[in-house]
N, CA, C and O atoms as CSV, one atom per row, in Angstrom:
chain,resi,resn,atom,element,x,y,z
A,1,UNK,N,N,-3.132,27.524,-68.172
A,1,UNK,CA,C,-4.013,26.379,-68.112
A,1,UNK,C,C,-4.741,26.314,-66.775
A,1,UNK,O,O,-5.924,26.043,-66.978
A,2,UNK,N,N,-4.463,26.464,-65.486
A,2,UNK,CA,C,-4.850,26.552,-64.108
A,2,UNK,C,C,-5.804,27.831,-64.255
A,2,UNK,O,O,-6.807,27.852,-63.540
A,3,UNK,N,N,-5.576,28.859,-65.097
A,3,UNK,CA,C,-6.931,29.841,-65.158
A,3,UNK,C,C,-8.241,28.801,-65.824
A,3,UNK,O,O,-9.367,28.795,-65.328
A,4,UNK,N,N,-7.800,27.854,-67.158
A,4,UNK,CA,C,-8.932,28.022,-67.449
A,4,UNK,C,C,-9.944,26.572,-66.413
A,4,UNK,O,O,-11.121,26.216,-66.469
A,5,UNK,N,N,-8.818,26.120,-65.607
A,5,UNK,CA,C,-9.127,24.738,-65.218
A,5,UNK,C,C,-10.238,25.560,-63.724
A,5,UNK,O,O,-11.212,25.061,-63.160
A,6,UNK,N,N,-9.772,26.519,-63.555
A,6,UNK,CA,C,-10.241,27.063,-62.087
A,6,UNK,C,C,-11.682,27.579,-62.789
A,6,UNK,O,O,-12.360,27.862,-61.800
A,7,UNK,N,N,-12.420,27.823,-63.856
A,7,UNK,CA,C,-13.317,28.320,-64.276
A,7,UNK,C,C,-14.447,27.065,-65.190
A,7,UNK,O,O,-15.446,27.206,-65.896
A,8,UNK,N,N,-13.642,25.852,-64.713
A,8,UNK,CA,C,-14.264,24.752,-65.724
A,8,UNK,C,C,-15.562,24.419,-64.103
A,8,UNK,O,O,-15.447,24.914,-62.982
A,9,UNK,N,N,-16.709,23.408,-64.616
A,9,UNK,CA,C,-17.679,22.698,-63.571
A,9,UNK,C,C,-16.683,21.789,-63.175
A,9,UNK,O,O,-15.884,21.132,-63.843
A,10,UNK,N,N,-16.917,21.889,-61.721
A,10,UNK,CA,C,-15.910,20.705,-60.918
A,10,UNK,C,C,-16.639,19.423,-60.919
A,10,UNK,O,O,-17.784,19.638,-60.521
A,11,UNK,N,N,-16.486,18.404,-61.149
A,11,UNK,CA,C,-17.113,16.845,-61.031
A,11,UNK,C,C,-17.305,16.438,-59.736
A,11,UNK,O,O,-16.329,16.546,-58.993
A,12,UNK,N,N,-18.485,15.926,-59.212
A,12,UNK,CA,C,-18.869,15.367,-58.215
A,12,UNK,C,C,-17.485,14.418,-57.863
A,12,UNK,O,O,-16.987,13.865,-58.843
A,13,UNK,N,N,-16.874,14.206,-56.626
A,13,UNK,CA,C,-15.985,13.556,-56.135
A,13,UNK,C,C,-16.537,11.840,-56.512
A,13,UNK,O,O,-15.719,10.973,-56.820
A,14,UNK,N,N,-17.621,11.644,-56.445
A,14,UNK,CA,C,-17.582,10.188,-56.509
A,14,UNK,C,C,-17.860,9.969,-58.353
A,14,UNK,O,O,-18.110,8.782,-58.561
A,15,UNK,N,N,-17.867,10.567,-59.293
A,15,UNK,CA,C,-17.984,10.412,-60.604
A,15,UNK,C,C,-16.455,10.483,-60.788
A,15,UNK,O,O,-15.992,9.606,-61.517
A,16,UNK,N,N,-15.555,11.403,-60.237
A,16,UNK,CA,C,-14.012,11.298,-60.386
A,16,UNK,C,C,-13.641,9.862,-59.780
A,16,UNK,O,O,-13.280,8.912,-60.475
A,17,UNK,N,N,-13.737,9.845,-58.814
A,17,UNK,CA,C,-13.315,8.563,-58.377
A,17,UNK,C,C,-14.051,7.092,-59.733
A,17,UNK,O,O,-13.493,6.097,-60.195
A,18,UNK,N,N,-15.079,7.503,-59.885
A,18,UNK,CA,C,-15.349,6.348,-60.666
A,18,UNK,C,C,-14.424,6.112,-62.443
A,18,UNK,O,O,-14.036,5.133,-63.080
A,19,UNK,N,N,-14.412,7.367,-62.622
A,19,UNK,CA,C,-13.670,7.554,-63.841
A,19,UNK,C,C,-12.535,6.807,-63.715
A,19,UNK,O,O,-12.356,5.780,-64.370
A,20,UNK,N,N,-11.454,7.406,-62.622
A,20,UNK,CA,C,-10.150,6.919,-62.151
A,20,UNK,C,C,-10.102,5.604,-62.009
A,20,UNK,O,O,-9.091,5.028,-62.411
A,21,UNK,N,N,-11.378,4.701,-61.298
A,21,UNK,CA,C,-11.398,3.273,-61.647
A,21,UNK,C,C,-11.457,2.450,-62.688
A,21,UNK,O,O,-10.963,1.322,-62.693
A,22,UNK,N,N,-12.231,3.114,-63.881
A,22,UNK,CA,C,-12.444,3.054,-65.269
A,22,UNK,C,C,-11.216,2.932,-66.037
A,22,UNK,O,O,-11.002,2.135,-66.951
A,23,UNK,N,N,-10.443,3.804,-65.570
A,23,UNK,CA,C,-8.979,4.134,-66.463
A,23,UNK,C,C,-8.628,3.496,-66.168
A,23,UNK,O,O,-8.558,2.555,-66.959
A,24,UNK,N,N,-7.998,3.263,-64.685
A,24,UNK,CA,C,-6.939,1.914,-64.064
A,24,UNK,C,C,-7.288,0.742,-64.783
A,24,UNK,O,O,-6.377,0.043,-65.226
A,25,UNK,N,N,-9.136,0.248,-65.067
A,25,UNK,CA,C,-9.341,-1.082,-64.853
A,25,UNK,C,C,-8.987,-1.249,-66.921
A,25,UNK,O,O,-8.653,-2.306,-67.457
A,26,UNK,N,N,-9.160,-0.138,-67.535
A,26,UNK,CA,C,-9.030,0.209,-68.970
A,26,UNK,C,C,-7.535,-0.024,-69.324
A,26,UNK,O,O,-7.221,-0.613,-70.358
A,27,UNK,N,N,-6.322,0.610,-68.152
A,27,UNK,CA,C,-5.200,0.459,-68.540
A,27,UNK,C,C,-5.041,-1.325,-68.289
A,27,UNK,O,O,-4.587,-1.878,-69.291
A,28,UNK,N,N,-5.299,-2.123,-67.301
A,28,UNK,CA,C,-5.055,-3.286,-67.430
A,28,UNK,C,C,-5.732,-4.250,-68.709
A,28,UNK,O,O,-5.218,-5.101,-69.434
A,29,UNK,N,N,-6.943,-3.769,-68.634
A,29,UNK,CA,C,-7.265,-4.730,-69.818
A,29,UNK,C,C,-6.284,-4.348,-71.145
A,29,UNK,O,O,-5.683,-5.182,-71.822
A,30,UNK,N,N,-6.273,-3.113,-71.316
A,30,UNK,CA,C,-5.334,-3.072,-72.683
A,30,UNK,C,C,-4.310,-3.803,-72.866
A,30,UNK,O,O,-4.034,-4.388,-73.914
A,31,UNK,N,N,-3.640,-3.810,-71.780
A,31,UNK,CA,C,-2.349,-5.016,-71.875
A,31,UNK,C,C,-2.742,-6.464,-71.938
A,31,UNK,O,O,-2.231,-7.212,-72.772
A,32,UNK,N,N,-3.752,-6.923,-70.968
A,32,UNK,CA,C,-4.009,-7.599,-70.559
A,32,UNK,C,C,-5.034,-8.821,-71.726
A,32,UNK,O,O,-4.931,-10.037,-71.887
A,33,UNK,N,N,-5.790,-7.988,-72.225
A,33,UNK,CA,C,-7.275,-8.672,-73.086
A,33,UNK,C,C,-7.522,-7.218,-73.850
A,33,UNK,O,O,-8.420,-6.418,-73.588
A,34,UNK,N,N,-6.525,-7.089,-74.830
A,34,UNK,CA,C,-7.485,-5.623,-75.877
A,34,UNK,C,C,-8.652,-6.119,-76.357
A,34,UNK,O,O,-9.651,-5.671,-75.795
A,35,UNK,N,N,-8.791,-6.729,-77.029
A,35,UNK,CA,C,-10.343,-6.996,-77.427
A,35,UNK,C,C,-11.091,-6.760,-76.554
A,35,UNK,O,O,-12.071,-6.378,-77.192
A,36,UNK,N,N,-11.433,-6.690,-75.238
A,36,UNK,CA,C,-12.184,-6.795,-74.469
A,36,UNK,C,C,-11.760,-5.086,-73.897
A,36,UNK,O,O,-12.779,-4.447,-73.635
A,37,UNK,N,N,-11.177,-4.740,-73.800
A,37,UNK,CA,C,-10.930,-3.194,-73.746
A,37,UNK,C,C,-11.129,-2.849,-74.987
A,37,UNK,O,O,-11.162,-1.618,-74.980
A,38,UNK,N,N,-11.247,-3.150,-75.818
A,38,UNK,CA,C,-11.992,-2.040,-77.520
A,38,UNK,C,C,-13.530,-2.051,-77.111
A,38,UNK,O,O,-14.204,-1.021,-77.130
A,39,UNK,N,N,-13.966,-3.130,-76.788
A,39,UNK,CA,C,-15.208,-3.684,-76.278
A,39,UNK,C,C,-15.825,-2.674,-75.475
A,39,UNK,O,O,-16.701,-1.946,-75.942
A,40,UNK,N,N,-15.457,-2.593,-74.402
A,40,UNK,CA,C,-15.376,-1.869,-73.601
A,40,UNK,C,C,-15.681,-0.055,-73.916
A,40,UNK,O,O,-16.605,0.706,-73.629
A,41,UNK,N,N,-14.817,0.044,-74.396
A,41,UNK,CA,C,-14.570,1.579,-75.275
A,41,UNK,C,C,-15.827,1.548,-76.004
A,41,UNK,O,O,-16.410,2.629,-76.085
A,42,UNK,N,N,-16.323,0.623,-76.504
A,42,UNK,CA,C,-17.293,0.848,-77.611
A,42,UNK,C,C,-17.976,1.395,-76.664
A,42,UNK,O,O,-18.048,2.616,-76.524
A,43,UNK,N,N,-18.665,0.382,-75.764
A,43,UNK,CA,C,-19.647,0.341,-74.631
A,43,UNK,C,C,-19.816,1.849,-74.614
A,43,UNK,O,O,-20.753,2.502,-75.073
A,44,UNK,N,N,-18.598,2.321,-73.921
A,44,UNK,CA,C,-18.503,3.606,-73.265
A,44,UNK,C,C,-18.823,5.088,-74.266
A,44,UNK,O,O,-19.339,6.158,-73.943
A,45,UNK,N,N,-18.258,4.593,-75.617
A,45,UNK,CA,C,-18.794,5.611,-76.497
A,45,UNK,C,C,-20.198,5.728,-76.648
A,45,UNK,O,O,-20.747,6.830,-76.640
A,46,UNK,N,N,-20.926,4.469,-76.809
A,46,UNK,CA,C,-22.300,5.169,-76.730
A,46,UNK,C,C,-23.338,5.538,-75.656
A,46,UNK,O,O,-24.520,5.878,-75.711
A,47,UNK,N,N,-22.633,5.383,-74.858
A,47,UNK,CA,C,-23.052,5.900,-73.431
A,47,UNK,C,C,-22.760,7.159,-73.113
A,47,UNK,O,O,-23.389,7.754,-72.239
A,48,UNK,N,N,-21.657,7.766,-73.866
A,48,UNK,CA,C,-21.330,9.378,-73.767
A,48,UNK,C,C,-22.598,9.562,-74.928
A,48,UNK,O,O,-23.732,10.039,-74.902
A,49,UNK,N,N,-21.941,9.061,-75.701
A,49,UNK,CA,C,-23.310,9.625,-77.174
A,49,UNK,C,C,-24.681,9.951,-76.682
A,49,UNK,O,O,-25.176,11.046,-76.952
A,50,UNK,N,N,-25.509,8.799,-75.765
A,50,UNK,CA,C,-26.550,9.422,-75.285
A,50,UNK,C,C,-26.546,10.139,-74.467
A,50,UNK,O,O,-27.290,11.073,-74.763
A,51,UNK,N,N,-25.942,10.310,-73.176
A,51,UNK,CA,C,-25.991,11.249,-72.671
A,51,UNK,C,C,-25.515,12.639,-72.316
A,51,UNK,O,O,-25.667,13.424,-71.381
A,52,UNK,N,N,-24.678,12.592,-73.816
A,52,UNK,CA,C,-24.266,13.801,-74.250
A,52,UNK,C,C,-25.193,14.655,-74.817
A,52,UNK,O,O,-25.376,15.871,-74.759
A,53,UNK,N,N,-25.918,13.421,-75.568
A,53,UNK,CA,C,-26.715,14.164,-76.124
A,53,UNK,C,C,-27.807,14.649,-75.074
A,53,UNK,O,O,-28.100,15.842,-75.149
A,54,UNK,N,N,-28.390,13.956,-74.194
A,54,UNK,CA,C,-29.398,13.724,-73.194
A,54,UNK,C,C,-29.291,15.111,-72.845
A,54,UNK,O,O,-30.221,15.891,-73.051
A,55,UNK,N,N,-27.704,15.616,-72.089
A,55,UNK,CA,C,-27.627,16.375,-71.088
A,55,UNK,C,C,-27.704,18.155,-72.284
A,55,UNK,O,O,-28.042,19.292,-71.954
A,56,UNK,N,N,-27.299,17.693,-73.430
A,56,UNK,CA,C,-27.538,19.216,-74.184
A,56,UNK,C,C,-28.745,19.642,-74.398
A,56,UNK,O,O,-29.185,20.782,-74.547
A,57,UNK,N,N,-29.232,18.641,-74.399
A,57,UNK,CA,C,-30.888,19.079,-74.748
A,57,UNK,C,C,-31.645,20.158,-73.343
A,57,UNK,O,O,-32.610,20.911,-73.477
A,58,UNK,N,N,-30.970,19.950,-72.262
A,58,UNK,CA,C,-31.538,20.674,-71.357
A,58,UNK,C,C,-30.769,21.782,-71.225
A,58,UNK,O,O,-31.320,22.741,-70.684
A,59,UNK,N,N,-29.232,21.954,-71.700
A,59,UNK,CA,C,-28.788,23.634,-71.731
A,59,UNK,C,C,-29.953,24.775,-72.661
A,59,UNK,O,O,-30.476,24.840,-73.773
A,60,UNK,N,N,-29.918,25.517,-71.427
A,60,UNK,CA,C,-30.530,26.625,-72.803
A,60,UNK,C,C,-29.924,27.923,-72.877
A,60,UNK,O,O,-29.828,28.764,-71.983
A,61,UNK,N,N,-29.384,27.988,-74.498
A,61,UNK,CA,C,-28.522,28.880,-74.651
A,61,UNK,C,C,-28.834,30.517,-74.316
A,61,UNK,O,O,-28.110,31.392,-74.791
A,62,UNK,N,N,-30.207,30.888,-73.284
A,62,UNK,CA,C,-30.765,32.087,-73.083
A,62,UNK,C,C,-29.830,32.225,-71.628
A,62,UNK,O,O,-28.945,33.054,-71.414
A,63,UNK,N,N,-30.295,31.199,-70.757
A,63,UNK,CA,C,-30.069,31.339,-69.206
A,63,UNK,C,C,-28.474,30.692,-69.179
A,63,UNK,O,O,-27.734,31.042,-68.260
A,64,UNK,N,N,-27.973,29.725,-70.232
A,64,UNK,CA,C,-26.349,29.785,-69.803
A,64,UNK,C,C,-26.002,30.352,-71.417
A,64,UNK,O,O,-26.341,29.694,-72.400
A,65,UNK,N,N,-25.425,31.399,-71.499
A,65,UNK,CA,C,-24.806,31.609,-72.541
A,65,UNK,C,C,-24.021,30.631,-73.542
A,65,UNK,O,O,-23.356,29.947,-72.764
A,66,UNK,N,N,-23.775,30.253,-74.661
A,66,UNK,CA,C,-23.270,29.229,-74.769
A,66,UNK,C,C,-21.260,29.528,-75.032
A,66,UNK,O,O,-20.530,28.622,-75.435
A,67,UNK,N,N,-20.827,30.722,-74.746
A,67,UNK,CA,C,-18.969,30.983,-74.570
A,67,UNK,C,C,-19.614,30.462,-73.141
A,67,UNK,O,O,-19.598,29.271,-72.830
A,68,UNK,N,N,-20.047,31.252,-72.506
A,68,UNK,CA,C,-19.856,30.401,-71.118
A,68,UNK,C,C,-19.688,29.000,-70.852
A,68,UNK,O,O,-18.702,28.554,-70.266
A,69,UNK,N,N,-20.834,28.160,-71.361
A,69,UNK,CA,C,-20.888,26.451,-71.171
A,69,UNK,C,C,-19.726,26.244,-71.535
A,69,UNK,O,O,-19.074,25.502,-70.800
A,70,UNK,N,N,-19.051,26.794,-72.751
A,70,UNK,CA,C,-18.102,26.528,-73.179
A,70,UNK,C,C,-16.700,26.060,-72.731
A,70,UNK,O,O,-15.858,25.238,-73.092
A,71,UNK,N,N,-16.964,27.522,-71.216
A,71,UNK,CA,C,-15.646,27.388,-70.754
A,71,UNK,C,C,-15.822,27.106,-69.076
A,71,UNK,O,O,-15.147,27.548,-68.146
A,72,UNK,N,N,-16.683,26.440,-69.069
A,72,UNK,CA,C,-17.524,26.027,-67.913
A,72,UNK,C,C,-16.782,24.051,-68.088
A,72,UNK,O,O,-16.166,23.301,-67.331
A,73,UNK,N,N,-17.405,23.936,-69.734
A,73,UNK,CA,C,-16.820,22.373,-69.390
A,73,UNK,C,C,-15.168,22.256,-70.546
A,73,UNK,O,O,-14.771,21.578,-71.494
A,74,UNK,N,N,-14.754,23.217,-69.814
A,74,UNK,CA,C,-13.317,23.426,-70.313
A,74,UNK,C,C,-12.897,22.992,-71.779
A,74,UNK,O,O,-11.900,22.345,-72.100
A,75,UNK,N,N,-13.895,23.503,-72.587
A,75,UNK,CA,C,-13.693,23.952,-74.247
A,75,UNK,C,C,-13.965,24.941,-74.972
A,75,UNK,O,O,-14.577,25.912,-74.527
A,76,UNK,N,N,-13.467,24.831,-76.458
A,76,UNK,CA,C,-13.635,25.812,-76.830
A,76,UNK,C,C,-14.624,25.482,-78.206
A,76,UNK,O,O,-14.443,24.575,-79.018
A,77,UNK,N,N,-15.865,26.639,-78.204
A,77,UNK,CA,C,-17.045,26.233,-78.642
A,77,UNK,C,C,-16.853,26.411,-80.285
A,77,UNK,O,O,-16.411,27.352,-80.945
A,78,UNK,N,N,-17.483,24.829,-80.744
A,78,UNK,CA,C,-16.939,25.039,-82.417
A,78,UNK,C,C,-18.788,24.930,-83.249
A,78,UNK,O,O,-19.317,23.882,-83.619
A,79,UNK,N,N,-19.258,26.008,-83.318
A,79,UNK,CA,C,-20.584,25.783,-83.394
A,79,UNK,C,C,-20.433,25.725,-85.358
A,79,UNK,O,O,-19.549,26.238,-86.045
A,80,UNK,N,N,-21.432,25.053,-85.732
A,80,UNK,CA,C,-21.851,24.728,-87.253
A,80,UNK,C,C,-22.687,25.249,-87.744
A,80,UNK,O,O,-22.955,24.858,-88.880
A,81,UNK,N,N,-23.347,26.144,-87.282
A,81,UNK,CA,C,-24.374,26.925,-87.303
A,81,UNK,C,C,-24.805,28.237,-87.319
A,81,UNK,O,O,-23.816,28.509,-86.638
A,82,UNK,N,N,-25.389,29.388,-87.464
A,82,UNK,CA,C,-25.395,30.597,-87.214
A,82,UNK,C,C,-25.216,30.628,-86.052
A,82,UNK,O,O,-25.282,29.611,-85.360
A,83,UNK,N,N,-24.927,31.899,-85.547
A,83,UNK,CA,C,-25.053,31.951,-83.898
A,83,UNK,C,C,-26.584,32.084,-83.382
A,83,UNK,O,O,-27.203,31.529,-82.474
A,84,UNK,N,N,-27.046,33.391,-84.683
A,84,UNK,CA,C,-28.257,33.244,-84.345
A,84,UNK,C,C,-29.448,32.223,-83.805
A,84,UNK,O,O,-30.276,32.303,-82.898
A,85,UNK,N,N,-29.155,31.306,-84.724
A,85,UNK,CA,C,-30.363,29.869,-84.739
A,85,UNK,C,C,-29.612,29.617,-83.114
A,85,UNK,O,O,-30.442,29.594,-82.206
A,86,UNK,N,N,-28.345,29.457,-82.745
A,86,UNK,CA,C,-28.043,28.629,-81.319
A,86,UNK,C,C,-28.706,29.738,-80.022
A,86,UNK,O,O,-29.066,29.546,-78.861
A,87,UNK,N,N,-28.659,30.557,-80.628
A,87,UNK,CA,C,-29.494,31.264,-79.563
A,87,UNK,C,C,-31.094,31.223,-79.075
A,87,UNK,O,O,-31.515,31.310,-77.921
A,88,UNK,N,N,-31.794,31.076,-80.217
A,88,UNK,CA,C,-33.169,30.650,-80.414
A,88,UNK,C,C,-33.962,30.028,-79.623
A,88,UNK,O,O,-34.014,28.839,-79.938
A,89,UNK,N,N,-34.698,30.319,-78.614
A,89,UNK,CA,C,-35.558,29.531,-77.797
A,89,UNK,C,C,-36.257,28.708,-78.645
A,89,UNK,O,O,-36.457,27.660,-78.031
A,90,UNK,N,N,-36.723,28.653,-79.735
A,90,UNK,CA,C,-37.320,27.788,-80.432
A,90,UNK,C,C,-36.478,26.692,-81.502
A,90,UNK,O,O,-36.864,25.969,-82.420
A,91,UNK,N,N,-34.918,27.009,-80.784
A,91,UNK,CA,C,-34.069,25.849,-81.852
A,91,UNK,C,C,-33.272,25.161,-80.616
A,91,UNK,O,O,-32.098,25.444,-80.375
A,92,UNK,N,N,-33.880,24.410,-80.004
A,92,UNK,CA,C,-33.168,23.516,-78.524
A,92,UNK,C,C,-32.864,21.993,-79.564
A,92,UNK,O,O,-31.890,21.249,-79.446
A,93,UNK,N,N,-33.835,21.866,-80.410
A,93,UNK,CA,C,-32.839,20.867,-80.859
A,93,UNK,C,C,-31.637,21.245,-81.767
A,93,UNK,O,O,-30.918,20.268,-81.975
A,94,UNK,N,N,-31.236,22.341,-82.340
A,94,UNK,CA,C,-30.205,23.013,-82.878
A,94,UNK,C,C,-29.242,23.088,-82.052
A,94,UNK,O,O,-28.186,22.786,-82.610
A,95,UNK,N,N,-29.124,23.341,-81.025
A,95,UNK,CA,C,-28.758,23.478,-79.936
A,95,UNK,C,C,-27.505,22.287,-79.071
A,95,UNK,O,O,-26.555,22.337,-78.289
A,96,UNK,N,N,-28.210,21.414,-79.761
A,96,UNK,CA,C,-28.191,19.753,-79.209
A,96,UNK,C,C,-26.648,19.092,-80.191
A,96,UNK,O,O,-25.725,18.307,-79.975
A,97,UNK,N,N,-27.242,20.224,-81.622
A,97,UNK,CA,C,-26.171,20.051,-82.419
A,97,UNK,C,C,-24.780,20.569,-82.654
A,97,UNK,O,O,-24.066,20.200,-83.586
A,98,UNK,N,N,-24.293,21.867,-81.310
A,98,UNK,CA,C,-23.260,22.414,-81.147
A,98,UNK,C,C,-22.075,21.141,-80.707
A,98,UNK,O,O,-22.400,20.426,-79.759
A,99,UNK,N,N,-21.219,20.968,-81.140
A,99,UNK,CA,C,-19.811,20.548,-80.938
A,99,UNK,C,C,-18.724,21.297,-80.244
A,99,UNK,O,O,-18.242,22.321,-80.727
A,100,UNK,N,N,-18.372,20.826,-79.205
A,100,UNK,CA,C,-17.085,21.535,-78.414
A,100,UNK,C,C,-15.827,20.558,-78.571
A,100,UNK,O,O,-15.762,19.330,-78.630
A,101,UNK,N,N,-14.918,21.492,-78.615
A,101,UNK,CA,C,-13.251,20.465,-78.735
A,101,UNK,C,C,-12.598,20.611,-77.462
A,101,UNK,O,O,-12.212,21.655,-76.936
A,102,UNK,N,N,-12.543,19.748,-77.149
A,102,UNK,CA,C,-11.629,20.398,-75.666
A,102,UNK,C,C,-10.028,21.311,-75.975
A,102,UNK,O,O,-9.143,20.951,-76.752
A,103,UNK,N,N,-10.033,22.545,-75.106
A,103,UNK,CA,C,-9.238,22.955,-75.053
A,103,UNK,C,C,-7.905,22.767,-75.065
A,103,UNK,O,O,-7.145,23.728,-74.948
């Protein structure tokens, strides 16, 4: 696991730190007010949703391979698609549609 963690993108120190505040402030509300931590969670899901999506749209599977991205953001790539089409300079929104599971 330390091989594949040493080969993943390291996170800006202050996005870790913010996460880590997220969790702490996530573990209290759960005990504390769940409704308001589901709430919360929602929030946060569609905020990955867009800018999950946001940030795929600019990989391009020519200049980063996509096993690489793969194991760059420490998963393993579950594509739905030909490989061909994900390769395609002319299929970036295809592209957009690859799914990774974390490792």
């Amino acid at each position: 696991m330390d091989d594949v963690a040493a080969r993943t993108a390291p996170l800006p120190g202050d996005v870790t730190d913010l996460l880590r505040t997220l969790r702490e402030r996530l573990d209290e509300l759960a005990d504390d007010e769940p409704v308001v931590a589901l709430k919360t969670a929602g929030k946060l899901e569609a905020i990955v949703a867009d800018y999950g999506s946001i940030a795929a749209r600019y990989i391009d599977g020519d200049v980063i391979p996509l096993p690489r991205l793969a194991e760059a953001l420490g998963t393993m790539l579950i594509a739905h698609m030909p490989w061909r089409a994900l390769r395609s300079r002319s299929s970036r929104a295809a592209r957009a549609d690859v799914h990774f599971r974390t490792a």
